[in-house]
C-alpha positions as CSV (number, residue, x, y, z in Angstrom):
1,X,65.9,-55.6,149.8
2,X,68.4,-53.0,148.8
3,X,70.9,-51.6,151.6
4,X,71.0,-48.4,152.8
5,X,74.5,-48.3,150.5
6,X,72.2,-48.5,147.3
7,X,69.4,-46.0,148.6
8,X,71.7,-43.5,149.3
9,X,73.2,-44.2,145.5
10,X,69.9,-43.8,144.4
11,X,68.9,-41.2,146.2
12,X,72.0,-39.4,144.6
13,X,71.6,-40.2,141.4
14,X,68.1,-38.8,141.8
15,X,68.9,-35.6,142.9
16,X,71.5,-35.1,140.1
17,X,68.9,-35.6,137.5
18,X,66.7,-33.2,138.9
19,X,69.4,-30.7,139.2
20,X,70.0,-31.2,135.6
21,X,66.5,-30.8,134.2
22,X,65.9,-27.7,136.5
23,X,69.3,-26.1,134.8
24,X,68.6,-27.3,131.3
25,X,64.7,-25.9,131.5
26,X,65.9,-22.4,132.5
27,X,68.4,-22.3,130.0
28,X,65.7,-23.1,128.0
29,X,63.4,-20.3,129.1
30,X,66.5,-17.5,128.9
31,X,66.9,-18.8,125.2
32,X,63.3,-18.5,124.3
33,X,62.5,-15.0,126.2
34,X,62.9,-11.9,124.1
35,X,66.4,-9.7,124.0
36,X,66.8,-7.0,126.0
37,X,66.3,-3.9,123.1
38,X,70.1,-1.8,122.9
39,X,70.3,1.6,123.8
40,X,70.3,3.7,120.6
41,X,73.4,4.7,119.1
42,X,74.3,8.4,120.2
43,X,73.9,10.6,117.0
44,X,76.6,12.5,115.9
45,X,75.6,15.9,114.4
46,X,77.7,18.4,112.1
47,X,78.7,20.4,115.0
48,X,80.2,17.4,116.7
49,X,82.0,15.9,113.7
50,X,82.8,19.7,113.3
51,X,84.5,19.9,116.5
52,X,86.3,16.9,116.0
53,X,87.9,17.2,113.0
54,X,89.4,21.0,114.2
55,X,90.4,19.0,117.0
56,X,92.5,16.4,114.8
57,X,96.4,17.8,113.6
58,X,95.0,18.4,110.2
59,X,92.2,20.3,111.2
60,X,94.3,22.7,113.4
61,X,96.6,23.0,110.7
62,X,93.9,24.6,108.6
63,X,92.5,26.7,111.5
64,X,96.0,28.3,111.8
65,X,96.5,28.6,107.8
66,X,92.8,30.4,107.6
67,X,93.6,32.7,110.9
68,X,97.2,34.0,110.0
69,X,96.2,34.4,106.2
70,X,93.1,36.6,107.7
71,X,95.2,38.1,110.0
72,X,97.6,38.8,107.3
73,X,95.3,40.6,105.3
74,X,93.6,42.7,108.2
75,X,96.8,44.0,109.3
76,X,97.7,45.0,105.2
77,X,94.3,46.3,104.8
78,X,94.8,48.8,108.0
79,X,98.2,49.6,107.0
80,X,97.1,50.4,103.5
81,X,94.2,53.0,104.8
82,X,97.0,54.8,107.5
83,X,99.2,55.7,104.4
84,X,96.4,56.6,102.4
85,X,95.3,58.9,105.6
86,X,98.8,60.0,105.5
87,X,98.7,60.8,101.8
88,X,95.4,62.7,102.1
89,X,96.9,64.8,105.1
90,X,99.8,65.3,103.3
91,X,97.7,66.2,100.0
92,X,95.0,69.2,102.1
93,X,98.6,71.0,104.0
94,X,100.0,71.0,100.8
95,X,97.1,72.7,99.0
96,X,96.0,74.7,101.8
97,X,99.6,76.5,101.6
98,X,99.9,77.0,98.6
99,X,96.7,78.8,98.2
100,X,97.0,80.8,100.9
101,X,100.7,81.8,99.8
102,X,99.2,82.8,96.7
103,X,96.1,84.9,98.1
104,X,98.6,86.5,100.5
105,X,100.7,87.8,97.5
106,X,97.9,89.0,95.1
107,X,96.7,90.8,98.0
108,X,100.2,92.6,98.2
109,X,100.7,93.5,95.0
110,X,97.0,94.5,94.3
111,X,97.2,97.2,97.2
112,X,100.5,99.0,94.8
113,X,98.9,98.4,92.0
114,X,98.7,101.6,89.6
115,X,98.3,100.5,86.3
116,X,96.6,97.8,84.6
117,X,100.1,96.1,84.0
118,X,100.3,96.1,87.7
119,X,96.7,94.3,88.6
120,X,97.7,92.0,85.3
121,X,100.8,91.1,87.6
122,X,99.2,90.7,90.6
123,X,96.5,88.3,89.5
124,X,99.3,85.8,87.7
125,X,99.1,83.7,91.1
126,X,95.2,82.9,89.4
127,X,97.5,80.5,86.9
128,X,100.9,80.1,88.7
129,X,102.8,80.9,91.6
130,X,105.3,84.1,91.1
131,X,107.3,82.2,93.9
132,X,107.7,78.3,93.8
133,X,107.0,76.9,97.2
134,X,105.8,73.0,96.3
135,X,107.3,72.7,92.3
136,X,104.4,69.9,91.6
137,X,102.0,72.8,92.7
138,X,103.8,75.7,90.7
139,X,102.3,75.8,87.5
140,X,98.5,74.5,89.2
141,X,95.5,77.1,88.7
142,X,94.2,78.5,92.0
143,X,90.6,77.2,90.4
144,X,92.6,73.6,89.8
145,X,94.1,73.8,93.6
146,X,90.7,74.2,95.2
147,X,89.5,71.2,92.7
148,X,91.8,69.1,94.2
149,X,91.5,70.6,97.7
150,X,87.6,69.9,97.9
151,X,87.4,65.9,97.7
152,X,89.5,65.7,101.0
153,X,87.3,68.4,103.0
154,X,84.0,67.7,104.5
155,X,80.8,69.3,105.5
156,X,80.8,73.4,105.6
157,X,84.6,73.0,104.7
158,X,84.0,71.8,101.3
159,X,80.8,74.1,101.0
160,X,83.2,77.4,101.6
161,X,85.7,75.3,99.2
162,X,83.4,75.5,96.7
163,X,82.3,79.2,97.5
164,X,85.7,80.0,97.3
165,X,86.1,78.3,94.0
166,X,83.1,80.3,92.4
167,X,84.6,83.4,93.6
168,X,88.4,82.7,91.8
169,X,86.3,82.2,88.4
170,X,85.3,85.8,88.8
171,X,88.9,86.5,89.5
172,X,89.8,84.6,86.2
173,X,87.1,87.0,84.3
174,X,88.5,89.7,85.1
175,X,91.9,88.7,84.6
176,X,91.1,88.3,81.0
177,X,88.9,91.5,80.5
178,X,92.4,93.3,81.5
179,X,94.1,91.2,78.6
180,X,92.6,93.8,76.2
181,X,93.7,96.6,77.9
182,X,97.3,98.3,77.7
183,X,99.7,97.8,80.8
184,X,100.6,101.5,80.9
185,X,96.9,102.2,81.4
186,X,95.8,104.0,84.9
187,X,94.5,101.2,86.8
188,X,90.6,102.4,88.1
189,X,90.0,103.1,91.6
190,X,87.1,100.6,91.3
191,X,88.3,98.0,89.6
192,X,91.0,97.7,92.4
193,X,88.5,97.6,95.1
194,X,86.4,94.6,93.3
195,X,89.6,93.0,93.0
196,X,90.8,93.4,96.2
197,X,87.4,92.5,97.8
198,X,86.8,89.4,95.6
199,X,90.5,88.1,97.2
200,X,89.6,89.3,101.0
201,X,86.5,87.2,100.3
202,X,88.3,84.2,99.0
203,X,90.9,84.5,101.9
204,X,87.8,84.9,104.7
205,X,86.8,81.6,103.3
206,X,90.5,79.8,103.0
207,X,90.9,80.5,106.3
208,X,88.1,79.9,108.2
209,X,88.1,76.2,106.3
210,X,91.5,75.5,107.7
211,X,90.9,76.6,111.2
């Protein structure tokens, strides 16, 4: 008979096995039993890898190059158009004073004119001005001033411009139908008036563009 010494060995030994086989089967069963599927990468689209790389030293280096070279260029670009405003200001005042200065004095000298030498005289400011104000304007036509005058007006300013520029080439004809007649020849009642109108007329125009 086996003592109660041996039984409880037994018993022991019995248990342990069975504590072993019921470990090693479910190792068994987790080793045969399908993985767990991952979670799917996250995807990383151009925006992200975008933002990333602005985000890195290089990346912000080339953001600041691209902004102050833009910048750069904006701020030449506006400074460029103010002086040309500037120019073109400068340009119209210019012009505008110079024809008016001329008109002024035609009309002067037309109203004493007696002779033909006279209204020859007075209509010189058609070609040149009789008293330099601006010397790069001096020697300038009155048909060339307007020329230059219209491309900086606009609208019905450039329209009586160009009214006003039709009306010194009838100034110019004249002009040259007097070249064929003697100075010391009595200047026609008529011809004065059509003279004097035609530069009223010019000067209604002038200065109703400049108001």
């Amino acid at each position: 008979m086996l003592t109660e010494a041996e039984l409880a060995r037994i018993a022991a030994e019995e248990h342990y096995r069975q504590t072993i086989r019921k470990s090693l089967e479910a190792e068994a069963a987790a080793a045969a039993a399908p993985a767990a599927p991952q979670p799917p990468a996250e995807h990383q689209g151009l925006g992200h890898k975008l933002f990333e790389f602005l985000n890195s030293s290089v990346g912000m280096w080339l953001l600041s190059s691209v902004v102050l070279t833009g910048g750069a260029a904006v701020i030449q670009q506006i400074q460029h158009d103010h002086e040309a405003r500037q120019q073109n200001r400068q340009t119209l005042s210019t012009h505008r004073f110079e024809i008016h200065h001329r008109l002024d004095n035609m009309t002067f000298l037309l109203r004493r004119a007696k002779t033909v030498g006279d209204a020859k005289a007075a209509l010189d400011g058609i070609f040149k001005s009789t008293i330099p104000l601006s010397p790069e304007l001096q020697n300038r036509s009155l048909g060339s001033l307007y020329m230059g005058l219209m491309p900086l007006l606009a609208g019905t300013d450039k329209e009586k411009a160009s009214e006003a520029f039709k009306l010194v080439k009838q100034l110019e004809e004249a002009e040259l139908v007097f070249q064929s007649e003697p100075d010391n020849q009595p200047l026609d009642q008529s011809q004065r008036n059509r003279l004097t109108k035609l530069v009223h007329t010019i000067q209604g125009l002038h200065f109703t563009a400049i108001e």
